[in-house]
C-alpha positions as semicolon CSV with decimal commas, in nm:
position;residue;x (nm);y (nm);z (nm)
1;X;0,000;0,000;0,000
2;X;0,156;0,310;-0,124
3;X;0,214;0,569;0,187
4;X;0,013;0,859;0,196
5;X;0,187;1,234;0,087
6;X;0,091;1,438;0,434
7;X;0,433;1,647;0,554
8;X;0,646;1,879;0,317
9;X;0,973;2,007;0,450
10;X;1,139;2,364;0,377
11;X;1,375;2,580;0,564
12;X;1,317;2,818;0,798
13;X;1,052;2,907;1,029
14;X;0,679;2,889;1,092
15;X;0,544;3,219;0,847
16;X;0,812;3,200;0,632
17;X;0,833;3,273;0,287
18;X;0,905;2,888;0,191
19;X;0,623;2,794;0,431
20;X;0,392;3,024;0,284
21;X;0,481;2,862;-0,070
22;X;0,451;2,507;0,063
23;X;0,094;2,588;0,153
24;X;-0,013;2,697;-0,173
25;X;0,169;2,453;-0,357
26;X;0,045;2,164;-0,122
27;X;-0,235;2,276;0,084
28;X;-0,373;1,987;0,211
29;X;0,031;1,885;0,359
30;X;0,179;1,953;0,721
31;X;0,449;2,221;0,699
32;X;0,763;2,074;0,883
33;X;1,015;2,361;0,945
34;X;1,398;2,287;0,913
35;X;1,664;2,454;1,071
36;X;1,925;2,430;0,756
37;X;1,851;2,302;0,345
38;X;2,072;1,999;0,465
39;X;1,812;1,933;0,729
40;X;1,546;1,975;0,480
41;X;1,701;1,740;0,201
42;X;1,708;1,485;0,508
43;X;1,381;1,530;0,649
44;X;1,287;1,351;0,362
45;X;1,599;1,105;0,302
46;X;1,498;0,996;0,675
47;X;1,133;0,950;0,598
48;X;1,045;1,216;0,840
49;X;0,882;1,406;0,541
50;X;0,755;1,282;0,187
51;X;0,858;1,656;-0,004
52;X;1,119;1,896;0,050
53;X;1,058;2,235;-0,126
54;X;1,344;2,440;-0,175
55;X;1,370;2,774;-0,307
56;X;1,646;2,820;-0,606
57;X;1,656;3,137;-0,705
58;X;1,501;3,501;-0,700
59;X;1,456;3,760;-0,988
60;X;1,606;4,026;-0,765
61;X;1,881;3,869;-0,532
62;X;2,004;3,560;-0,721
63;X;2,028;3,217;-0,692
64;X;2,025;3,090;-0,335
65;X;2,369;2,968;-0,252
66;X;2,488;2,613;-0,186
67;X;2,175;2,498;-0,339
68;X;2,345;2,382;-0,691
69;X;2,535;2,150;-0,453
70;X;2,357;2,058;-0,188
71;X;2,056;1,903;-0,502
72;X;2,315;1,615;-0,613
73;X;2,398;1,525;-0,253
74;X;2,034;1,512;-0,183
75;X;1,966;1,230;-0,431
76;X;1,632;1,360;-0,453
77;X;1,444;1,434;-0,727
78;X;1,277;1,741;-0,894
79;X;0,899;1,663;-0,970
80;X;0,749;2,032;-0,992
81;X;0,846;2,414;-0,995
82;X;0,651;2,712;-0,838
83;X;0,642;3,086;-0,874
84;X;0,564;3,269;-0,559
85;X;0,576;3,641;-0,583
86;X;0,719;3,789;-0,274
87;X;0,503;4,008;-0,055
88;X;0,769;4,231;0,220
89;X;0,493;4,357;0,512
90;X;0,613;4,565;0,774
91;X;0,506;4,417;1,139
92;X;0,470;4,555;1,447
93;X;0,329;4,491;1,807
94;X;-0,015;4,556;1,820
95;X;-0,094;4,948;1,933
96;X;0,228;5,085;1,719
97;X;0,241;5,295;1,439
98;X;0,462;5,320;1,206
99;X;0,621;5,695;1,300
100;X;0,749;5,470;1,668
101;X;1,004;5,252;1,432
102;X;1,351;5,306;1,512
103;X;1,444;4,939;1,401
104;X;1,322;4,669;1,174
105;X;1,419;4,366;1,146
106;X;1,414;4,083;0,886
107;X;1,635;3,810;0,717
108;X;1,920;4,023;0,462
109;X;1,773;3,987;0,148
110;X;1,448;4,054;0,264
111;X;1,603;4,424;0,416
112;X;1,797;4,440;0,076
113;X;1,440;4,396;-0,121
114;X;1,331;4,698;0,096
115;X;1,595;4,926;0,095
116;X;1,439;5,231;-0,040
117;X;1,161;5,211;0,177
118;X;1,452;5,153;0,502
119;X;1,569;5,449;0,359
120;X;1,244;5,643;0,347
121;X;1,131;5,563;0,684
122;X;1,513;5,670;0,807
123;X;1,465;5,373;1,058
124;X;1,809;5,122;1,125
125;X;1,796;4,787;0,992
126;X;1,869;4,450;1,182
127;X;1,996;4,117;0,975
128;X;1,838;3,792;1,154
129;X;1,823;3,459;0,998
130;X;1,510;3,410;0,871
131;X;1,181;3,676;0,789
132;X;0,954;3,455;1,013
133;X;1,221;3,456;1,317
134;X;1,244;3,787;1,279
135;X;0,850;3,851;1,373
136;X;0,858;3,592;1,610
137;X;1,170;3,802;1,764
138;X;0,943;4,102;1,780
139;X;0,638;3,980;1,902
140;X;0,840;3,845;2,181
141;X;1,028;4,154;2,264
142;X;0,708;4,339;2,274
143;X;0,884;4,701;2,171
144;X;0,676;4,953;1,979
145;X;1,022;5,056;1,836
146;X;1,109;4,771;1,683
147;X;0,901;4,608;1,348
148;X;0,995;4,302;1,133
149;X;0,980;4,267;0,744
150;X;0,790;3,922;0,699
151;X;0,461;3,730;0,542
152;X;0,156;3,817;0,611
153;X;0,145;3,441;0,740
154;X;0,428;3,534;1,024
155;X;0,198;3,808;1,112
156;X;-0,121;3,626;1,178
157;X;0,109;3,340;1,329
158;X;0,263;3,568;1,578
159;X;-0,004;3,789;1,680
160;X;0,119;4,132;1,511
161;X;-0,003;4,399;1,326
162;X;0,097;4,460;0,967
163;X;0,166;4,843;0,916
164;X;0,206;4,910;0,551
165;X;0,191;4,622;0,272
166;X;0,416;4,533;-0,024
167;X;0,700;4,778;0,089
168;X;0,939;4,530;-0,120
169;X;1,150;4,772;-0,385
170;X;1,040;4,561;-0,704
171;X;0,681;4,501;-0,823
172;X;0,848;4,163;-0,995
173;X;0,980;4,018;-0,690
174;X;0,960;3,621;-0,772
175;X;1,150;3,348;-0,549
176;X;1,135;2,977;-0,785
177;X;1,119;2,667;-0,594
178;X;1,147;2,326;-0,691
179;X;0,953;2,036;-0,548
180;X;1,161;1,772;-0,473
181;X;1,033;1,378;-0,394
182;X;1,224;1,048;-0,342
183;X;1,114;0,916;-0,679
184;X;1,079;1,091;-1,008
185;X;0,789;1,263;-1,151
186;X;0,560;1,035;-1,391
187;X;0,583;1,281;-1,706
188;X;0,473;1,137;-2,039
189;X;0,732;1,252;-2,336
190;X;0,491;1,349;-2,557
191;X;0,315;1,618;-2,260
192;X;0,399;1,967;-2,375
193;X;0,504;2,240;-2,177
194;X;0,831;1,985;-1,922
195;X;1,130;2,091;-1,791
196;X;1,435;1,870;-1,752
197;X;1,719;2,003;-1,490
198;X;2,045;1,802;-1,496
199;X;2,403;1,865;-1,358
200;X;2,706;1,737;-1,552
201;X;3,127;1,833;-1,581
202;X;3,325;1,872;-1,889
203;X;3,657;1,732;-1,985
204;X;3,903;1,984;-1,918
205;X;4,010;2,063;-2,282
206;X;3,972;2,372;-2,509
207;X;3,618;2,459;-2,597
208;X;3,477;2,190;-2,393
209;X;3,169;2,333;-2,264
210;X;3,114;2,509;-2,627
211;X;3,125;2,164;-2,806
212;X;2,907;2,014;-2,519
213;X;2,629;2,257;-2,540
214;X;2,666;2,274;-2,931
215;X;2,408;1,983;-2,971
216;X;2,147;2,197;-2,769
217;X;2,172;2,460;-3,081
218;X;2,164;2,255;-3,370
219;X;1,868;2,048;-3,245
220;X;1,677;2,310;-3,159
221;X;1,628;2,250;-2,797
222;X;1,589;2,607;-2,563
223;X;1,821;2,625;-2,260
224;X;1,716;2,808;-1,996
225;X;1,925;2,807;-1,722
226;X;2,291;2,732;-1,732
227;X;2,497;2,814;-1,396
228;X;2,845;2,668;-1,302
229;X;2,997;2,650;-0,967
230;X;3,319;2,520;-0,863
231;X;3,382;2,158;-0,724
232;X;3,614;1,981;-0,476
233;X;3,753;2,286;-0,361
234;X;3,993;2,394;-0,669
235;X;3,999;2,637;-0,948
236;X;3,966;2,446;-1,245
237;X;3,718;2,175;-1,238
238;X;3,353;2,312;-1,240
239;X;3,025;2,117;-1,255
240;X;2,724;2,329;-1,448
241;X;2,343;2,265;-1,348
242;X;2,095;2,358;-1,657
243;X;1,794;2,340;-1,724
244;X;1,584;2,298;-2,107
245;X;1,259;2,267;-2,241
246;X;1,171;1,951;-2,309
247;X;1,144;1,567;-2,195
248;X;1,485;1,348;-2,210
249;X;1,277;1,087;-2,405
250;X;1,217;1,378;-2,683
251;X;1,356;1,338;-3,002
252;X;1,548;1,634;-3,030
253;X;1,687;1,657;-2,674
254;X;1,794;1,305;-2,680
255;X;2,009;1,377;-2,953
256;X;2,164;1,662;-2,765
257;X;2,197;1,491;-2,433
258;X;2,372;1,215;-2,659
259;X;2,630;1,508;-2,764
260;X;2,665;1,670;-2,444
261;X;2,749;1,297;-2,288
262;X;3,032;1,281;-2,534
263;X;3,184;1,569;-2,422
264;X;3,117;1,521;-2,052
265;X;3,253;1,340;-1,824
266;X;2,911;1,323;-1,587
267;X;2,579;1,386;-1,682
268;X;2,323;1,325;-1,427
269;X;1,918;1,431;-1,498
270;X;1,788;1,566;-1,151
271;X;1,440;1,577;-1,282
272;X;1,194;1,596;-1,563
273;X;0,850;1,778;-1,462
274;X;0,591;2,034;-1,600
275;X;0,676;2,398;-1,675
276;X;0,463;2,619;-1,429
277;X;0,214;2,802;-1,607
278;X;0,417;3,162;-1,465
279;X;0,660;3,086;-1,764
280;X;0,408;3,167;-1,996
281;X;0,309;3,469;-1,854
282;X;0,679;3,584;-1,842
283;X;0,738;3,461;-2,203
284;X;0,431;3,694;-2,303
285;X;0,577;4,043;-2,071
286;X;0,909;4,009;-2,292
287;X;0,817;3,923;-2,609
């Protein structure tokens, strides 16, 4: 008897951003909070959870670092993808306003996200670990000086007062986050709109990566993410994660994984699963 799907891990705190997201994305699942991504990998390696969600990168601050290598490790795999745009609220105690701020507190690219309105307010921000410790910081301190940049989640989850919505600098503020699941995602190659993600290394000779990637071109398969990172602690080997459109199984990105396996010496697919529907809408903005 197949077990049932009823916890999803992520990192951080109760009213966190990544909680939030696990609630939308599975809202009938137990949110387990994790005190480190290892911890969240493992929650599910462990059997303590059934999904991990992980965010992997943000349209304003990046990609989330030591994610590219803590995925491999995991041995997980990547069954879906999900947009959340990113909502800043500035917190308080209940009874403050927001002219008794002197401090406000959140995690750093959360304060980064709100700079110009830090700036505005004239009011002296403080770095914590996470958004949703930072509320829970504030409700516990019980200061009308300080506030907390956070969900509206951490909020109502904390007992505090949200002062002024959406005070984040960027109106396109998106975090991505992959799904991940102990066994892959049941995608049929002929089902339109699938990612694949994959890691792999080149040889180390002239043009490598050029010659690897070359079969991506000339079969007409789109790459859309391609990020390297360095490996084992030296200078020259590296290890790329990428990501295309299309199923392994396809015609045309069979051929190129066939090239970019000739070139490589590691290829390894970390997952093959639908395209959320957000790509479309960010296809249409640019086009």
């Amino acid at each position: 008897m197949a077990k049932s799907t009823k916890i999803i891990s992520f990192q951080g705190e109760i009213g966190a951003n990544s909680d939030l997201a696990c609630r939308r994305i599975r809202p009938s699942m137990k949110t387990l909070p994790c005190h480190s991504f290892e911890d969240t990998f493992a929650a599910v390696s462990t059997g303590e959870a059934d999904l991990a969600l992980i965010p992997i990168d943000n349209s304003v601050a990046g990609r989330v670092a030591d994610i590219h290598h803590l995925l491999p490790a995991s041995r997980l795999h990547i069954i879906e993808e999900h947009f959340q745009r990113v909502e800043h609220n500035l917190l308080a105690v209940k009874g403050a306003i927001l002219e008794d701020l002197s401090h406000v507190h959140s995690h750093v690219h959360a304060l980064n996200q709100c700079r110009k309105f830090i700036q505005r307010q004239g009011v002296t921000p403080v770095v914590h670990v996470d958004t949703a410790a930072a509320a829970r910081d504030i409700a516990e301190r019980g200061d009308k000086s300080h506030g907390a940049i956070a969900t509206k989640l951490a909020g109502e989850t904390y007992g505090l007062e949200s002062l002024q919505n959406n005070i984040e600098d960027a109106d396109h503020n998106t975090t991505r986050f992959l799904l991940m699941a102990p066994e892959p995602a049941q995608v049929a190659p002929d089902e339109v709109d699938v990612m694949t993600s994959f890691i792999f290394r080149v040889r180390n000779v002239p043009a490598a990566l050029y010659k690897s990637l070359g079969g991506f071109a000339t079969n007409g398969v789109n790459i859309t993410k391609l990020e390297s990172y360095l490996i084992d602690g030296g200078f020259v080997a590296a290890q790329f994660y990428a990501e295309v459109e299309g199923h392994p199984d396809n015609h045309a990105v069979k051929l190129a994984l066939e090239e970019l396996n000739f070139f490589s010496t590691e290829v390894r697919i970390l997952g093959t699963y639908p395209a959320d529907p957000f790509r479309k809408s960010m296809n249409n903005i640019h086009q």
